[in-house]
C-alpha positions, 0 to 999 in steps of 0.5 A, spaced: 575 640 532 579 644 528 587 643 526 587 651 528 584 654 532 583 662 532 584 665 539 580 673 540 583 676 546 576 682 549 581 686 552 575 690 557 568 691 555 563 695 557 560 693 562 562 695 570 568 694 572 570 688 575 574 688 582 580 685 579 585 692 579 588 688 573 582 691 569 585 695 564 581 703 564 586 707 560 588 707 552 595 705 554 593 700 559 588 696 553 593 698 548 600 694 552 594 689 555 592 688 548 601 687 546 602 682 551 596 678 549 598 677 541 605 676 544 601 670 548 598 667 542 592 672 541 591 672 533 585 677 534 584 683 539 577 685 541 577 692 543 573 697 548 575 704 551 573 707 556 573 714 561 580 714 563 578 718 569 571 715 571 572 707 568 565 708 565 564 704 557 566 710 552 565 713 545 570 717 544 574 716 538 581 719 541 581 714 545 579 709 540 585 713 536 590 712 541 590 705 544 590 703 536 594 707 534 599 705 540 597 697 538 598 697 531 606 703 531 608 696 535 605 690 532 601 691 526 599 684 525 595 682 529 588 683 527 584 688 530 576 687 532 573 694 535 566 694 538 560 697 535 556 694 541 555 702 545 549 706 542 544 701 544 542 701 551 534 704 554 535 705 561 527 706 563 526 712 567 520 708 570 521 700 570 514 699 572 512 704 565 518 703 560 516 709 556 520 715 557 529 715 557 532 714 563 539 715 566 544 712 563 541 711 557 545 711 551 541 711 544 545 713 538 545 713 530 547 708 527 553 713 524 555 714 530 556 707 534 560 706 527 564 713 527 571 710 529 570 704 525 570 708 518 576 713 521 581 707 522 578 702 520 580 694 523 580 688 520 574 686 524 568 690 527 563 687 531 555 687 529 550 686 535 544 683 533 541 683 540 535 685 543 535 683 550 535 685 557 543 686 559 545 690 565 540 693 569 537 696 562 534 694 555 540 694 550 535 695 542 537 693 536 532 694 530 533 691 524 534 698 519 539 701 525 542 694 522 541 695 515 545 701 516 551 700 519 552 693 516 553 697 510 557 703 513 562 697 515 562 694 508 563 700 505 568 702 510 572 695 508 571 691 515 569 685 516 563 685 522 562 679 526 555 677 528 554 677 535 548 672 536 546 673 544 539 669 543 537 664 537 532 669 534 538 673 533 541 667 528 534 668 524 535 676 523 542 674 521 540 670 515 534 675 515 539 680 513 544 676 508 538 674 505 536 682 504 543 684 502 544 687 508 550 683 510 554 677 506 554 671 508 557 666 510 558 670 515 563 669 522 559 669 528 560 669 536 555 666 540 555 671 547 553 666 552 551 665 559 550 674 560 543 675 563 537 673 560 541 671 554 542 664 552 545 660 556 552 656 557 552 649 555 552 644 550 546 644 547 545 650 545 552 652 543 552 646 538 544 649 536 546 655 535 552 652 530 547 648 527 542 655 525 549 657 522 549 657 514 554 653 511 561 655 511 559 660 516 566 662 521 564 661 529 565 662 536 562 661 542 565 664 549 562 664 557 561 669 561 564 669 567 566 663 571 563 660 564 569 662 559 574 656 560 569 651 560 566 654 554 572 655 549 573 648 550 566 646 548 568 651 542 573 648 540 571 641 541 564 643 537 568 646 530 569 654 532 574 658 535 575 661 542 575 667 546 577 669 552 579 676 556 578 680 561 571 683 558 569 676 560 571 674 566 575 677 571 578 671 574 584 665 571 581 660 576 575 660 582 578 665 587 584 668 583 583 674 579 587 674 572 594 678 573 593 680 565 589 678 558 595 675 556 594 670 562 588 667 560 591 667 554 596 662 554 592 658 560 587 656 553 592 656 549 594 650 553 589 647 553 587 648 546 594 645 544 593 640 550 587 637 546 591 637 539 589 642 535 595 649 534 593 656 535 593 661 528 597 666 528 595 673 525 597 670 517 593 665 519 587 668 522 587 672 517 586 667 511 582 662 515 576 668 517 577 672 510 580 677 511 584 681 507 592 679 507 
């Protein structure tokens, strides 16, 4: 276990929304949920936006623009993590003949998915190395697509970290070091318990922790009633820990999160119950590499 211990708050994700009306939809309500969050502890914020209006996941950079521009004006140290997850998804017209696009499906160039990223450029940006079936559709990830964002985002001087949603994933991340595509060590997130990805357990998070290469940064997090449970094991097996309402919409069985920053300082507890301290973002930065 580490001395300190990096928390990353993932303030609403791309995923349906939850029932919980605490779910923050509009730049301003990510943006103040994000606030709330670093005040509580979080040294990482990982964001995703979405239509105000509708709710549904989003791409659009002014509304990337407007939540970090309204984080960053009022507490420009706190590291900054945006997705690159969206622009992947093949939602079949016919399941039966999976041939054809259907609705919903979202398919982008590899510029695109990295577009807010090289305009205002965070500390962090995700990297997803899954192929899987996820929400009803099949999310694609093809390792030229990969290649070239990887270096998008190197060019642009932001970190990616290596979202792993299955063990094939850890093979194409050394795969792609060992072709220059990504710099190793690397800092990696273990997605656990979401669909047909790997599961949320013991076993396979100290697996996967074990396929890392040397040196490497982690953590592992759970989806749903899995994520306190998970950022505990995280913690107890060397990495850092994630919650947050991209996670888990709840704070215990049957009570939904009032806010991010809620579940923050219910890991903090824990965590610091267990020994270790909470990085701050100085800290953050120089344990995962990052520019001062």
């Amino acid at each position: 276990m580490r001395d300190v211990i990096v928390v990353t708050c993932a303030l609403t994700g791309a995923g349906p929304l939850s029932k919980n009306p605490a779910q923050p939809i509009t730049p301003k309500q990510i943006a103040l949920s994000g606030l709330e969050a670093a005040e509580a502890g979080a040294a990482v914020l990982h964001v995703h936006v979405r239509d105000p209006q509708t709710g549904v996941f989003s791409g659009d950079l002014a509304l990337y623009e407007e939540a970090v521009d309204l984080i960053r004006a009022q507490n420009p140290d706190v590291i900054l993590n945006l997705t690159t997850g969206l622009g992947s998804g093949f939602y079949p017209k016919d399941p039966m003949l999976p041939s054809e696009a259907g609705p919903g499906t979202h398919i982008w160039t590899a510029e695109r998915r990295v577009e807010h990223v090289l305009k205002l450029k965070p500390e962090i940006c995700t990297l997803d190395l899954v192929t899987a079936q996820v929400f009803g559709g099949i999310v694609i990830s093809t390792e030229q697509v990969l290649s070239r964002m990887a270096t998008l985002i190197r060019e642009a001087g932001v970190k990616p970290e290596i979202e792993l949603f299955d063990s094939g994933d850890a093979v194409l991340a050394k795969h792609l070091m060992a072709q220059g595509a990504l710099d190793g060590p690397g800092m990696f997130s273990f997605v656990m318990g979401l669909n047909f990805t790997m599961p949320a357990d013991t076993q396979t998070m100290g697996y996967m922790r074990d396929q890392l290469p040397p040196g490497a940064q982690w953590q592992g997090f759970g989806i749903g009633r899995n994520q306190f449970p998970m950022a505990m094991q995280s913690a107890l097996l060397g990495g850092h820990v994630r919650v947050g309402m991209e996670d888990n919409a709840f704070i215990s069985r049957g009570e939904f999160a009032q806010s991010n920053a809620q579940q923050v300082r219910k890991v903090r507890r824990m965590v610091e119950d267990m020994g270790p301290t909470i990085a701050t973002p100085s800290q953050a930065r120089s344990i995962l590499g990052l520019k001062p």
